[in-house]
VMD Tcl script that draws the C-alpha trace (Angstrom):
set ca {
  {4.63 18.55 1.61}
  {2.11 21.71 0.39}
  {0.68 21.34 -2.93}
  {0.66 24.11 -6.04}
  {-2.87 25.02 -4.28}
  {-1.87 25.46 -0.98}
  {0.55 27.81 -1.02}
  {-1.67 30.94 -1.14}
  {-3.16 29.54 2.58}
  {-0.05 29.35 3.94}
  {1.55 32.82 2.46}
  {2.21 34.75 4.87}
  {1.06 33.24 7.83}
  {4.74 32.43 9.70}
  {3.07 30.24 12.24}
  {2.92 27.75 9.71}
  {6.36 27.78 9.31}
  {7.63 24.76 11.33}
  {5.12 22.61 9.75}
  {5.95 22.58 6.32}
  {8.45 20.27 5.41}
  {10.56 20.38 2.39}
  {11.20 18.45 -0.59}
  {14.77 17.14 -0.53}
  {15.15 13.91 -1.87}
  {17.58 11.36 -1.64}
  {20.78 10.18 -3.51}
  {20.96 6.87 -2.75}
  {22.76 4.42 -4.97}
  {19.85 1.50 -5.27}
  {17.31 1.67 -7.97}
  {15.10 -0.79 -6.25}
  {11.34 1.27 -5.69}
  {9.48 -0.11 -2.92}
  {5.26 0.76 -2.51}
  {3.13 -0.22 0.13}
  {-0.31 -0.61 -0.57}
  {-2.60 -0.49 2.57}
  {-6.15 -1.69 2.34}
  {-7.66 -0.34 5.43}
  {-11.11 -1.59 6.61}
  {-9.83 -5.51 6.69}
  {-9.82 -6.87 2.96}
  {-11.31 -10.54 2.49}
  {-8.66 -12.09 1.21}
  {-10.58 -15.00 0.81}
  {-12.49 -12.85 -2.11}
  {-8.93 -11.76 -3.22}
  {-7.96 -15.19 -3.95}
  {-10.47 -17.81 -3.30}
  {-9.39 -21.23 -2.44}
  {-12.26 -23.17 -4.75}
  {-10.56 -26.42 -4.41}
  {-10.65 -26.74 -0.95}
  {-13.61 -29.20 -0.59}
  {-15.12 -26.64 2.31}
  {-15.12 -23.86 0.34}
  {-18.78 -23.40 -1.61}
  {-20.20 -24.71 1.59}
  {-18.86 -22.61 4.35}
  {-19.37 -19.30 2.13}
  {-22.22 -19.92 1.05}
  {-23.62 -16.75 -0.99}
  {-20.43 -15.47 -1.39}
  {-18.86 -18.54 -2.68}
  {-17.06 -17.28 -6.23}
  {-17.75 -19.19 -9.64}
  {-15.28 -21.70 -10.47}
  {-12.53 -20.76 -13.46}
  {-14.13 -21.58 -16.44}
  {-17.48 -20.92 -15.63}
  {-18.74 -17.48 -16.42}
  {-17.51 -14.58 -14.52}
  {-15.61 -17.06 -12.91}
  {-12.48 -16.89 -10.81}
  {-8.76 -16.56 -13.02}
  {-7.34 -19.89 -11.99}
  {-3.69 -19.47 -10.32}
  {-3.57 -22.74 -9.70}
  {-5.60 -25.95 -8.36}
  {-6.73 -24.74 -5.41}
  {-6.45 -20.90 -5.86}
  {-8.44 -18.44 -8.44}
  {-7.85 -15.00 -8.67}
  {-11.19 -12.22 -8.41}
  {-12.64 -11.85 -11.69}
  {-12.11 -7.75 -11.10}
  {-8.17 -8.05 -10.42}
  {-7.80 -8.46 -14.44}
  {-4.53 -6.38 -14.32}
  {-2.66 -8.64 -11.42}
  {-3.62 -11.50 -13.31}
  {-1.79 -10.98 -16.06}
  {1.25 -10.01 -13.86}
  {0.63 -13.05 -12.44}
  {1.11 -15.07 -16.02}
  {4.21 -13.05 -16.98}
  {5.67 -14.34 -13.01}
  {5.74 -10.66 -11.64}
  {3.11 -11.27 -9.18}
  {2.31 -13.62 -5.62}
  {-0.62 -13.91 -3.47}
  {0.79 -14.78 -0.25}
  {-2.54 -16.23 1.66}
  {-3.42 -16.83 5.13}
  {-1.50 -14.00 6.33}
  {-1.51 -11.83 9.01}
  {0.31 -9.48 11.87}
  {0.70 -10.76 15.30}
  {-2.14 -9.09 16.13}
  {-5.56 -11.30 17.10}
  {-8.47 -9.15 17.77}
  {-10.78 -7.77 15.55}
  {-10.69 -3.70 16.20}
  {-9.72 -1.32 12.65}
  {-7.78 1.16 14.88}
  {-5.63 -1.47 17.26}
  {-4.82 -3.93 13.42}
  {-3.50 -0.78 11.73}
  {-1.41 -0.38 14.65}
  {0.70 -3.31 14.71}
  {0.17 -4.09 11.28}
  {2.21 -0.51 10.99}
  {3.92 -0.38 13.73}
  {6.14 -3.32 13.43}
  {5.42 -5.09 16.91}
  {4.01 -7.98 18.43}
  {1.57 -5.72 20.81}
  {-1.00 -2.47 19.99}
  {0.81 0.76 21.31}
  {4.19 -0.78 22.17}
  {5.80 1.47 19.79}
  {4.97 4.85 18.48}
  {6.89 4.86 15.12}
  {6.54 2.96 11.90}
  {8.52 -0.12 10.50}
  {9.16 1.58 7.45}
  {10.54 4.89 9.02}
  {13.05 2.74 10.94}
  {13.96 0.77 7.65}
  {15.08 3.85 5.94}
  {18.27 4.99 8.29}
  {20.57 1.93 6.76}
  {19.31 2.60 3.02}
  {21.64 5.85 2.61}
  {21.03 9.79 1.95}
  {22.67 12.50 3.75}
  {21.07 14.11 6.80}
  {17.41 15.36 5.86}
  {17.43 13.56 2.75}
  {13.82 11.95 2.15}
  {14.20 8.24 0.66}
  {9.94 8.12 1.78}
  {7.42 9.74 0.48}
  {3.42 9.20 1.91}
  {0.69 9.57 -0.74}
  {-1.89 10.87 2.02}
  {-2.50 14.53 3.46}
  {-1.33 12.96 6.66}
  {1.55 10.92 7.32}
  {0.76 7.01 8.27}
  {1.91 5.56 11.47}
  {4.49 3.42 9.51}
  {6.21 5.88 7.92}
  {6.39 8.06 11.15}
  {9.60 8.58 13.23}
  {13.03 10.29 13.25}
  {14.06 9.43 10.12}
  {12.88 12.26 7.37}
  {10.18 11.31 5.18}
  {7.90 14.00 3.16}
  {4.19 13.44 2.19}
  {2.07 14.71 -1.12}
  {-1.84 15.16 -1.38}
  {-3.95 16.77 -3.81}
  {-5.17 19.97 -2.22}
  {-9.60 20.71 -2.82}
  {-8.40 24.78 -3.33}
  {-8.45 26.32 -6.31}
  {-4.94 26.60 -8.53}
  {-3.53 29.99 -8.17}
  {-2.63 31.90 -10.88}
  {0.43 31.76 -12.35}
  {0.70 35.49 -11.62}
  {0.08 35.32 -8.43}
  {2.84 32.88 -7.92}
  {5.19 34.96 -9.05}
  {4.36 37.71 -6.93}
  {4.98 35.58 -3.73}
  {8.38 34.44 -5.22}
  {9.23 38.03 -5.68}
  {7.84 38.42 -2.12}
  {10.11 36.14 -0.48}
  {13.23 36.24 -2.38}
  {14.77 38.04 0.28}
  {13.60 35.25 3.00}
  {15.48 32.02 2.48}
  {13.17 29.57 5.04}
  {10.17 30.78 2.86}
  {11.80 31.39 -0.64}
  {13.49 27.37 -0.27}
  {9.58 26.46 0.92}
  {7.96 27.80 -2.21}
  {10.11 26.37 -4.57}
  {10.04 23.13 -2.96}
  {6.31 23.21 -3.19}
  {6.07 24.62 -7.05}
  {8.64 21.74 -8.02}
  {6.99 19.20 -6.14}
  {3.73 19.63 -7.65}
  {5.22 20.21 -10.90}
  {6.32 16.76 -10.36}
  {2.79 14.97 -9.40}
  {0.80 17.10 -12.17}
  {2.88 15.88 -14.93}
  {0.75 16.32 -18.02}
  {-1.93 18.94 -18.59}
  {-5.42 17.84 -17.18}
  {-4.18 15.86 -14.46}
  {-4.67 19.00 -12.02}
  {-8.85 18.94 -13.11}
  {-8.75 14.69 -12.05}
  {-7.23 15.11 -8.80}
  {-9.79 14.70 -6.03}
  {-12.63 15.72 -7.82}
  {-13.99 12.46 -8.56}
  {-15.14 9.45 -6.70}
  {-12.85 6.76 -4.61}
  {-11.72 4.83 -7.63}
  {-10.36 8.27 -9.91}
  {-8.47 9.40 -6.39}
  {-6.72 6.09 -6.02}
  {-5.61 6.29 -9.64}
  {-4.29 9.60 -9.30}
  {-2.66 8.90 -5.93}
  {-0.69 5.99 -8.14}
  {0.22 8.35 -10.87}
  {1.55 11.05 -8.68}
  {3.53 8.42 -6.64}
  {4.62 6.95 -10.26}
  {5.95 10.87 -11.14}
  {7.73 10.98 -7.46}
  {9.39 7.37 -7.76}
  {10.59 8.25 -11.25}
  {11.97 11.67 -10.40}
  {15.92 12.00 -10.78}
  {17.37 12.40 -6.84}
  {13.07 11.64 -5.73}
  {12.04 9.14 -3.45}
  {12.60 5.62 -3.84}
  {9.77 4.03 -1.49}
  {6.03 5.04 -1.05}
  {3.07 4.56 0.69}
  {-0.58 4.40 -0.72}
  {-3.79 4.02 1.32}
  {-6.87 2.26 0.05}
  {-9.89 2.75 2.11}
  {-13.36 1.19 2.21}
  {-12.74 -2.93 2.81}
  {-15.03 -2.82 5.63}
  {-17.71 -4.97 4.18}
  {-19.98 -5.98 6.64}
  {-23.21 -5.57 4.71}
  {-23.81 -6.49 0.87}
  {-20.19 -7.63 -0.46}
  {-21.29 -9.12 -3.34}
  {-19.37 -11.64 -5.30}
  {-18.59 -11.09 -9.10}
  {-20.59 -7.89 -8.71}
  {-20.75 -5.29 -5.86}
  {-19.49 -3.39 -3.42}
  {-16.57 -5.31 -3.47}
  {-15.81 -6.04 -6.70}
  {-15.80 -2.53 -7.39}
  {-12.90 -2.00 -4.92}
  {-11.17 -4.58 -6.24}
  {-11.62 -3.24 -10.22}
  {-10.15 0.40 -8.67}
  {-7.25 -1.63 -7.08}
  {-6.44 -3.41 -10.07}
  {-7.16 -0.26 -12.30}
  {-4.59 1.88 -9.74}
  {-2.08 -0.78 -9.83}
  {-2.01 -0.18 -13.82}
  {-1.89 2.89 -13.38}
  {1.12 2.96 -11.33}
  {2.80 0.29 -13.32}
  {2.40 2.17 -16.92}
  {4.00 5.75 -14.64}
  {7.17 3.51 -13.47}
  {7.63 2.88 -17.36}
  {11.22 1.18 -16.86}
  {11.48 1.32 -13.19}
  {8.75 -1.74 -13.00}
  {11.43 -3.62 -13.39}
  {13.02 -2.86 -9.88}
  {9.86 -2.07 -7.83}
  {7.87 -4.53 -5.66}
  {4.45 -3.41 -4.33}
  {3.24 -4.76 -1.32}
  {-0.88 -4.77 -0.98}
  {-1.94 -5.63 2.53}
  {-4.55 -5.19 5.27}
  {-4.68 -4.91 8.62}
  {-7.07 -8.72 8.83}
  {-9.15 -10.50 7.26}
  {-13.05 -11.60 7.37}
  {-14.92 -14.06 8.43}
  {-15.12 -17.30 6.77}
  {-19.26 -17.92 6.43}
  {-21.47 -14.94 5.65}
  {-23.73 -12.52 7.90}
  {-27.15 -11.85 8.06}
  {-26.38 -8.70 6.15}
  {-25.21 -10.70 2.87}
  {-21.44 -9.79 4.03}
  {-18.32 -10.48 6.25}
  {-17.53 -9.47 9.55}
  {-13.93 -8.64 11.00}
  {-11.54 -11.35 10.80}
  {-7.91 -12.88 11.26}
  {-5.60 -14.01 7.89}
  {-6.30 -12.64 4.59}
  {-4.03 -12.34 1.92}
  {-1.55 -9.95 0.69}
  {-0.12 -9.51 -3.15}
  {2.64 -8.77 -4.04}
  {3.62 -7.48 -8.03}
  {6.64 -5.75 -9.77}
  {9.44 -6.89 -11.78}
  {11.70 -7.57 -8.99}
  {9.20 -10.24 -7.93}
  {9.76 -14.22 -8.48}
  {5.80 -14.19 -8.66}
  {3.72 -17.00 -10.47}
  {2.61 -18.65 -7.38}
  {0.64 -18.60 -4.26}
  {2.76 -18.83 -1.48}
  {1.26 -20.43 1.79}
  {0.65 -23.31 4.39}
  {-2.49 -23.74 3.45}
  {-4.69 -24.16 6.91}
  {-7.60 -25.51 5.20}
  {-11.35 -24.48 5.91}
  {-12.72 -27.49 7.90}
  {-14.63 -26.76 10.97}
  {-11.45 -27.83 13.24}
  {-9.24 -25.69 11.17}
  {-10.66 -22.28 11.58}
  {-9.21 -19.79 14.18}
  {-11.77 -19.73 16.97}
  {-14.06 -21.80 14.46}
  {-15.11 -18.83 12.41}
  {-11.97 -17.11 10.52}
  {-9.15 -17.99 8.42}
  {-6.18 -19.57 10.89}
  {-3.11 -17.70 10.29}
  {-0.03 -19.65 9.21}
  {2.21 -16.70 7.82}
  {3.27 -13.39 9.88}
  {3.31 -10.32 7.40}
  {6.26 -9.58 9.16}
  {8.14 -12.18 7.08}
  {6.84 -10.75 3.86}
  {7.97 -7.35 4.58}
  {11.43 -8.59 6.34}
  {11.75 -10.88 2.66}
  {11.11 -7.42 0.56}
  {13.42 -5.24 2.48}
  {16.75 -7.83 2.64}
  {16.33 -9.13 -0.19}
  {15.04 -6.19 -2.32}
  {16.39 -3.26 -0.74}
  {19.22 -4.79 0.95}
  {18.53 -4.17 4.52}
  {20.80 -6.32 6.91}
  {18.62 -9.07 8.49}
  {19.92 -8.32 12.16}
  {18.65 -4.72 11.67}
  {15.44 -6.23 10.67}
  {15.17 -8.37 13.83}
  {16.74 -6.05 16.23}
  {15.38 -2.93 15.11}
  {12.92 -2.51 12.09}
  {11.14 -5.37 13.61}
  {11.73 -5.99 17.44}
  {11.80 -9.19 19.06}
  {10.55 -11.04 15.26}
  {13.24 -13.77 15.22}
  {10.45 -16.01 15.25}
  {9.17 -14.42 11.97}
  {12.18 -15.38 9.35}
  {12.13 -13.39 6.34}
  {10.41 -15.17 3.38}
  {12.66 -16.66 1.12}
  {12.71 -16.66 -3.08}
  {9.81 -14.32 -3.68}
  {12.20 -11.29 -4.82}
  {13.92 -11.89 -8.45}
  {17.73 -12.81 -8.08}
}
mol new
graphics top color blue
foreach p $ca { graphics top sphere $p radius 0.5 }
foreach p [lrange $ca 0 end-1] q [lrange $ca 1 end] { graphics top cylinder $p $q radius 0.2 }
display resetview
């Protein structure tokens, strides 16, 4: 999808014809709103939620080992052997009110430590790096309902993610760094292509999509100008605006990046704790946008591993297996950490220096998208997911 900026670069050039895709959105009869959060650059998720009552914990982190609830600046209990980051204020009280879950020692089916190979499975759905070229979520869409070219999917990113990607139509919004062309201007090419349908249908696709992400006055001036955390929060508003469109999208994808921590993570303060604040900040925001519609969405925040268990000589974390992934909305039967625990002895430890999986993701997403979006599980195993019997779908963490 072009933005309101973008349309004067591609005026007139007809090479960029085939490349533009257009903005027609789905009728499908569900209300549920999926979003998938990805944190790329391998989240700890033993920061996210930190296991302080596991008797290991203070020792084997060391440093980074979070203050106790109740202490100051100390973790939000969740329960007695979970706390919540001090920075993830917003999730926290999701969490209280039962529309939020940390699901912890998570991870894919992958079990190496490279950025580039994690993302892959993590999006592509499969047990292996490069065994499939499309995403889990493109395949998901086909059974959900729209007419050819309809667009149930819409990716918050200039370039569409691996796990969105496929046969099935999706679209994509980004702010654009170009000027905003004059309303006059605008006009001109309308009048300039009224005669040429492929161009005319292009231009008003673009105007009413970013009519759609801009919203309210001011928004335009936020977008991209800023640093990290005022990008995130406009990438949740704009996917708030799309979500809550009449006939838009009903599912969405938001990247987050920047988790790579190797070097100064910082506990309470930091590096990371400032990620985490945006998160939580972005997840606001894009809870306040849904207004109503909160109460059928579930977002999904994951990442493609974890960290290491015991710090670096660099005062940080280096690549890892399980984290943990959250999960918030009013469609979510939250108030609880879901897990089998592995615990953090010596002996328990995946290759006696990260967090042993006991979860696949897979089951978390296969839970959201029967159970939610109402996705037959055989479609899940056979196709969204191939050869994942292994991984059954979650059960009771979506809202009867």
């Amino acid at each position: 999808m072009i933005s309101r900026r973008d349309i004067l670069r591609f005026a007139g050039v007809a090479a960029m014809a085939g490349g533009i895709p257009g903005l027609t959105f789905a009728r499908t009869e569900s209300d549920a709103r999926f979003v998938l959060v990805i944190l790329r650059g391998a989240a700890d998720g033993l920061a996210i939620a930190a296991p302080y009552g596991d008797g290991n914990y203070r020792k084997i982190r060391g440093e980074l080992a979070l203050p106790v609830p109740g202490e100051s600046g100390g973790l939000k209990k969740l329960d007695g052997l979970f706390g919540l980051h001090p920075s993830l204020s917003n999730v926290y009280e999701q969490y209280r009110e039962d529309q939020a879950l940390i699901v912890h020692a998570v991870a894919s089916p992958y079990r190496e430590r490279s950025h580039f190979d994690g993302q892959d499975v993590l999006e592509n759905g499969a047990a292996q790096v490069g065994s499939l070229r499309d995403g889990w979520l493109n395949r998901a869409i086909e059974p959900l309902g729209g007419a050819l070219g309809d667009e149930l999917a819409i990716a918050m990113a200039q370039n569409t993610p691996l796990v969105l990607r496929g046969d099935n139509s999706v679209t994509s919004w980004a702010p654009s760094q170009l000027p905003d062309a004059e309303e006059s201007t605008l006009r001109r090419l309308q009048d300039l292509y009224a005669s040429d349908e492929f161009f005319a249908t292009r231009l008003t696709q673009a105007l009413d999509a970013q009519a759609i992400a801009d919203g309210e006055a001011g928004m335009a001036q936020m977008r991209s100008r800023g640093n990290d955390a005022e990008q995130l929060r406009t990438m949740m508003q704009a996917a708030a605006r799309f979500l809550t469109a009449e006939d838009g999208p009903r599912i969405a994808v938001v990247e987050a990046s920047g988790w790579d921590t190797h070097a100064n993570q910082g506990t309470t303060t930091g590096s990371l704790a400032n990620r985490l604040e945006s998160l939580d900040n972005g997840l606001l925001t894009l809870q306040s946008g849904l207004g109503n519609a909160w109460s059928k969405t579930i977002v999904a925040v994951v990442t493609e591993f974890g960290r290491t268990v015991a710090v670096n000589g660099t005062r940080g974390t280096d690549h890892g297996t399980a984290s943990a992934a959250m999960l918030l909305g009013g469609a979510v039967a939250g108030g609880r950490v879901v897990t089998d625990w592995p615990g953090l002895r010596s002996a328990d430890l995946y290759q006696g220096r990260d967090l042993k999986p006991t979860t696949d993701i897979r089951s978390v997403f296969k839970a959201v998208l029967a159970e939610h979006l109402g996705l037959p599980e055989t479609h899940l195993d056979n196709v969204v997911f191939p050869d994942s019997k292994s991984a059954e779908p979650l059960r009771d963490i979506v809202r009867s």
